[in-house]
Backbone bond lengths (Angstrom), bond angles and torsions (degrees), N, CA, C in turn:
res aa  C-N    CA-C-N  psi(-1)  N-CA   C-N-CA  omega(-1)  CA-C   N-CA-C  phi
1 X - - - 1.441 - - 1.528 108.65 -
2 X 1.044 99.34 94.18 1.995 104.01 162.27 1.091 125.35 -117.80
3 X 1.433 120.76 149.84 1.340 127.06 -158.38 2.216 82.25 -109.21
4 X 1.216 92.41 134.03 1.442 102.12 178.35 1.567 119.16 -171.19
5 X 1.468 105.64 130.80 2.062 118.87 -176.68 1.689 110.37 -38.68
6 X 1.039 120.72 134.82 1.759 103.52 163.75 1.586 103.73 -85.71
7 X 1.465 101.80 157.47 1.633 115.21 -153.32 1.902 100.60 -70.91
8 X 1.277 108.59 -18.86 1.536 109.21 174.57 1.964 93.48 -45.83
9 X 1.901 98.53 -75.92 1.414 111.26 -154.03 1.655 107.47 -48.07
10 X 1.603 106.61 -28.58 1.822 102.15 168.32 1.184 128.99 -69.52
11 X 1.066 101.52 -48.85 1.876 111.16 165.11 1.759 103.83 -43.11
12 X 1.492 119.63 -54.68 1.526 111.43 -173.40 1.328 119.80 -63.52
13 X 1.626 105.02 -37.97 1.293 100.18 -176.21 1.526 113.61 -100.92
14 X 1.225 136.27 45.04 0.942 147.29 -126.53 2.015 85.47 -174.63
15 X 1.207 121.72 -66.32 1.725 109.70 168.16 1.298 111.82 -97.23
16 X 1.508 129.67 12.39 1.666 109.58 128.30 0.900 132.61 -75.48
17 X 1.607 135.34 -27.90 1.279 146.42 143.03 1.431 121.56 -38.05
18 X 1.154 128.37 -21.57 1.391 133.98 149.40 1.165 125.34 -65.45
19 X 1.311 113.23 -59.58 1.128 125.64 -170.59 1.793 116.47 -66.57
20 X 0.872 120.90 -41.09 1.836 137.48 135.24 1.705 112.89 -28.87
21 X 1.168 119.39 -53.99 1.476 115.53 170.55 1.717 109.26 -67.24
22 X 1.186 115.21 -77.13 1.295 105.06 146.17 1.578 137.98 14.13
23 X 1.120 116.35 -72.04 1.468 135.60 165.93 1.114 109.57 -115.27
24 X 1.753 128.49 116.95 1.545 112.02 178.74 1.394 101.86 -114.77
25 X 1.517 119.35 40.13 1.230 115.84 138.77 1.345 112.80 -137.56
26 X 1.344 90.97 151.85 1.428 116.91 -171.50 1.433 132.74 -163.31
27 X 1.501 118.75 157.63 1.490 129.07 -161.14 1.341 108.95 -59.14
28 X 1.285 106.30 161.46 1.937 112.98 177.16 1.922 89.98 -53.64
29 X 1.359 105.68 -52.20 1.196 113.48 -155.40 1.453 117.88 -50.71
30 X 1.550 101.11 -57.64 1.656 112.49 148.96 1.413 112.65 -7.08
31 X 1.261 86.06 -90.84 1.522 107.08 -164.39 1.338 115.08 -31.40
32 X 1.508 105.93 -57.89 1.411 118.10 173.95 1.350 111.75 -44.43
33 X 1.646 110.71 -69.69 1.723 93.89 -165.63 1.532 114.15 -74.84
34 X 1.450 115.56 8.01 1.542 101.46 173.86 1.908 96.00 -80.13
35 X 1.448 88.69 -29.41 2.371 72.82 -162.26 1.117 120.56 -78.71
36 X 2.030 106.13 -17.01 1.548 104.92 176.76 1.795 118.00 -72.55
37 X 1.652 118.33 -6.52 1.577 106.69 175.07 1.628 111.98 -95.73
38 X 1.586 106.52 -9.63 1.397 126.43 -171.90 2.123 98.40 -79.29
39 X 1.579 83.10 -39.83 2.138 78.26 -173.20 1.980 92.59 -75.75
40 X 1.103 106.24 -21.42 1.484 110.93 -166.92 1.825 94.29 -66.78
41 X 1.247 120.92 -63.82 1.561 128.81 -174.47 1.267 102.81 -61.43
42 X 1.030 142.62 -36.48 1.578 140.56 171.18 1.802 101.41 -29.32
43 X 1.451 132.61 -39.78 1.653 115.63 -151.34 1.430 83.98 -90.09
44 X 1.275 133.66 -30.95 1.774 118.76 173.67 1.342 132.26 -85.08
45 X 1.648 102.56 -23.00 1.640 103.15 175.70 2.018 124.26 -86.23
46 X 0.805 115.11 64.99 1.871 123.21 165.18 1.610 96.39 51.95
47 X 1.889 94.25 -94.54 1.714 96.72 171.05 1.020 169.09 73.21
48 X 2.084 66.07 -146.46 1.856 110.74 -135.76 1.869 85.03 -64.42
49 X 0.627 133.46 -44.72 2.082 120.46 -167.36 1.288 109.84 -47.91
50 X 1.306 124.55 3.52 1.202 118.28 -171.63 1.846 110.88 -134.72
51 X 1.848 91.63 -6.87 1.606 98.03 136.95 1.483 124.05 -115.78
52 X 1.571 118.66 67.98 1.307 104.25 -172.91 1.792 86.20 -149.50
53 X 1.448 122.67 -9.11 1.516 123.04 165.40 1.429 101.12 -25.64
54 X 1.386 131.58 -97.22 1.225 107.04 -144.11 1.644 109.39 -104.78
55 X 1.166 113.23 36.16 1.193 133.01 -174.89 1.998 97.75 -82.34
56 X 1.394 100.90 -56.30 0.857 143.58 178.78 2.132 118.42 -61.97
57 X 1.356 83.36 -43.72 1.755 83.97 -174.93 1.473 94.45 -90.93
58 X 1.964 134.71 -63.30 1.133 106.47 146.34 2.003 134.87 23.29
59 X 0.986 92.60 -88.74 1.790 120.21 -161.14 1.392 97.13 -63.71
60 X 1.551 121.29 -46.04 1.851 128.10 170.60 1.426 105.64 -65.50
61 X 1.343 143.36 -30.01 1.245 156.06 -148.74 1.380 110.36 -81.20
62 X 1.528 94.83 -61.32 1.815 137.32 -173.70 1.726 84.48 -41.77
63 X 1.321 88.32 -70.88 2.171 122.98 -149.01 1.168 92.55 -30.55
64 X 1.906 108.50 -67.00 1.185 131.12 -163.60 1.486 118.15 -58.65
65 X 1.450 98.67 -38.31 1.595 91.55 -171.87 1.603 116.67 -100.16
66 X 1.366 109.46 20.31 1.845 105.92 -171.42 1.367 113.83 -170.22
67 X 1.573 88.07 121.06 1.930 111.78 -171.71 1.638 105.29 -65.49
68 X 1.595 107.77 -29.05 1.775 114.45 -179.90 1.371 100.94 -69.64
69 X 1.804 122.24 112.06 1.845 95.84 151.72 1.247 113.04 -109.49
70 X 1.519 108.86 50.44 1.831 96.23 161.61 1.652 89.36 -139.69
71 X 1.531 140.53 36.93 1.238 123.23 -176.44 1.365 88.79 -102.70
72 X 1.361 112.16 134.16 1.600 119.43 180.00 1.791 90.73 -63.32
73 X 1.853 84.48 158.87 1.683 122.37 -176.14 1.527 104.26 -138.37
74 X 1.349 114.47 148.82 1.551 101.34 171.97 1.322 80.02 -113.47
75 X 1.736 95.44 155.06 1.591 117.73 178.85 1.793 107.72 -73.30
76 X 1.356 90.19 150.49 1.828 79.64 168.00 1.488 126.28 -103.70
77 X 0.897 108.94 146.30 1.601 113.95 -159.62 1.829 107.63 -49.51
78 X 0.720 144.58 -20.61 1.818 157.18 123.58 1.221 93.09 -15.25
79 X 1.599 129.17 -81.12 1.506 138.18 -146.78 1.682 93.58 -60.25
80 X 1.345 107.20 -41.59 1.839 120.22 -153.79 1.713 95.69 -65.22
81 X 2.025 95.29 -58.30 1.605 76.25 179.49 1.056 147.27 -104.12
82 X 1.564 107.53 22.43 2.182 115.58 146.53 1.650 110.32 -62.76
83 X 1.377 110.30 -14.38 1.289 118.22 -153.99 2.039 89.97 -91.94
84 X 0.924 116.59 -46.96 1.930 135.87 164.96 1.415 75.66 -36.63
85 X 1.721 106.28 -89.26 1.319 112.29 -142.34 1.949 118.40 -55.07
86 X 0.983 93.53 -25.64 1.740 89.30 156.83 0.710 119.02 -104.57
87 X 1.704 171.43 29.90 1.376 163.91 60.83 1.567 87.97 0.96
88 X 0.980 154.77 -99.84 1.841 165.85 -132.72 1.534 95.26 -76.14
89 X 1.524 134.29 -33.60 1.339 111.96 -147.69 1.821 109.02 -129.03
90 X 2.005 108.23 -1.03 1.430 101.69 -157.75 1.671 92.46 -84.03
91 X 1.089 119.59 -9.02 2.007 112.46 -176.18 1.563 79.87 -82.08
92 X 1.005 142.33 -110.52 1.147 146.19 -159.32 1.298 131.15 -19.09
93 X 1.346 126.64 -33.74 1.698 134.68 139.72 0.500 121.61 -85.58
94 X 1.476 144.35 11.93 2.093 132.38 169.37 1.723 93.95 -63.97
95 X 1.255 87.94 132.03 1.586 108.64 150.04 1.548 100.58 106.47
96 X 1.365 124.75 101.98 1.103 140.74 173.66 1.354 127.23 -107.15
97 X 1.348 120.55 107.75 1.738 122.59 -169.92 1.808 105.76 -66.84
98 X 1.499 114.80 115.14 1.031 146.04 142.69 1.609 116.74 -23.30
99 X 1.238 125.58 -57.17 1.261 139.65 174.29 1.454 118.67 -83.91
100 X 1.367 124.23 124.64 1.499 120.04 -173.24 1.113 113.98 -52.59
């Protein structure tokens, strides 16, 4: 029994994650829907919770501090490289056993 992404949802989130490196600025909105499939892949990838720190504090930061969600932000170099480390690492950890 393993809990694991189907290769569609990696592939997607996997060239938004590009596309984010790519441009390292970007909208509240951005931001948002890149981290909500990233906290989502966290329960199958080994890990990913321990690349999602400031992925994560980022995204609370943004929320809190700004009524604009399309005024560009540049990412912070923290955000960029959890952002590496899953682009490089989510094929290779998908699939996490459920059962001890």
């Amino acid at each position: 029994m393993t809990a694991q992404l189907p290769e569609k949802e990696l592939r997607d989130l996997r060239r938004s994650i590009q596309q984010a490196l790519k441009n390292p600025t970007q909208s509240l909105r951005t931001i948002h829907s890149l981290t909500m499939p990233i906290q989502v892949a966290t329960f199958a990838l080994l890990p990913a919770r321990i690349y999602t720190q400031h992925i994560l504090c980022m995204r609370n930061q943004t929320v809190r501090s700004s009524d604009d969600w399309d005024k560009p932000r540049r990412l912070t170099a923290e955000y960029l490289r959890e952002l590496v480390w899953w682009k490089n690492n989510i094929m290779h950890w998908n699939g996490k056993s459920i059962l001890p």
